[in-house]
C-alpha positions in Angstrom: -20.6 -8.3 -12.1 -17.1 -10.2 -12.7 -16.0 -12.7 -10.8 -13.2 -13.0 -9.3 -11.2 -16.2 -8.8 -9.9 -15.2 -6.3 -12.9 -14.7 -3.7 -14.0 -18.3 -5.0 -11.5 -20.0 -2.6 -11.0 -17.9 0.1 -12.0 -17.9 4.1 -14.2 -15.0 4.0 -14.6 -14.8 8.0 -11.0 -14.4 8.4 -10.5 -11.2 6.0 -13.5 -9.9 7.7 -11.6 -10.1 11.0 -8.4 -8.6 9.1 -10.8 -5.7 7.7 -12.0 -4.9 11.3 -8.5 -5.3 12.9 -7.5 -2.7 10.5 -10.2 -0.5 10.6 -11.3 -0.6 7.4 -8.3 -0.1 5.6 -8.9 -2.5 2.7 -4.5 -1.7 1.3 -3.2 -3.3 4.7 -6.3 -5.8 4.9 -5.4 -6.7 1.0 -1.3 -7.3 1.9 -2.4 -9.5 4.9 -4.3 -11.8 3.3 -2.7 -12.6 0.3 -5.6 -11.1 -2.0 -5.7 -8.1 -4.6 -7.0 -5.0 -2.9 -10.0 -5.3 -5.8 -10.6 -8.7 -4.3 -11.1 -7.3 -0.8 -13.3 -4.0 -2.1 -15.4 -6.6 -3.9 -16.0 -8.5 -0.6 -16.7 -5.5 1.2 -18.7 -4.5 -0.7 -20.8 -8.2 -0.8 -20.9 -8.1 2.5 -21.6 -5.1 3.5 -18.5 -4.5 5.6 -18.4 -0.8 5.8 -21.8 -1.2 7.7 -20.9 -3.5 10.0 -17.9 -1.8 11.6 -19.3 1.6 10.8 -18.6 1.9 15.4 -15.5 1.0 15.0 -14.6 3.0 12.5 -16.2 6.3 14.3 -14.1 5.1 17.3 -10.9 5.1 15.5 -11.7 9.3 15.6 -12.8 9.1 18.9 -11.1 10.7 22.0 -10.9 8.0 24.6 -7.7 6.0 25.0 -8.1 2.5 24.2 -11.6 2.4 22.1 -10.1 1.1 19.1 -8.5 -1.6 21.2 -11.8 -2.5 23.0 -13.9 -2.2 19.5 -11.5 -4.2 18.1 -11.8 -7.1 20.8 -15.4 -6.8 20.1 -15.4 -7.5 16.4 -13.3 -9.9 16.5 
């Protein structure tokens, strides 16, 4: 496994909370914080990331107006 100098410096809680706000989407959750999108996939995949909003991301397809919002809310 490489590392990557830039996950050695960086406020892992707070791209987690970018990750979730977006849904997963590791491009907009890359531009956000300032990192490379590899450096993002690597800390998704560390820590298990897809897993933990796997809800939120089934919400995002979901019918009712306003689950992403309240999912969101939660996760954060």
């Amino acid at each position: 496994m490489a590392t990557n100098p830039q996950t050695d410096t960086i406020d892992t809680d707070e791209v987690f909370m970018l990750y979730a706000a977006f849904c997963g989407d590791v491009a907009k959750t890359a531009h956000s914080s300032g990192l490379s999108r590899e450096a993002v996939e690597e800390l998704v995949k560390q820590g298990g990331w897809e897993e933990r909003i796997k809800g939120l991301i089934t919400l995002v397809h979901g019918e009712q107006p306003g689950d992403v919002e309240r999912a969101i809310n939660r996760a954060l």
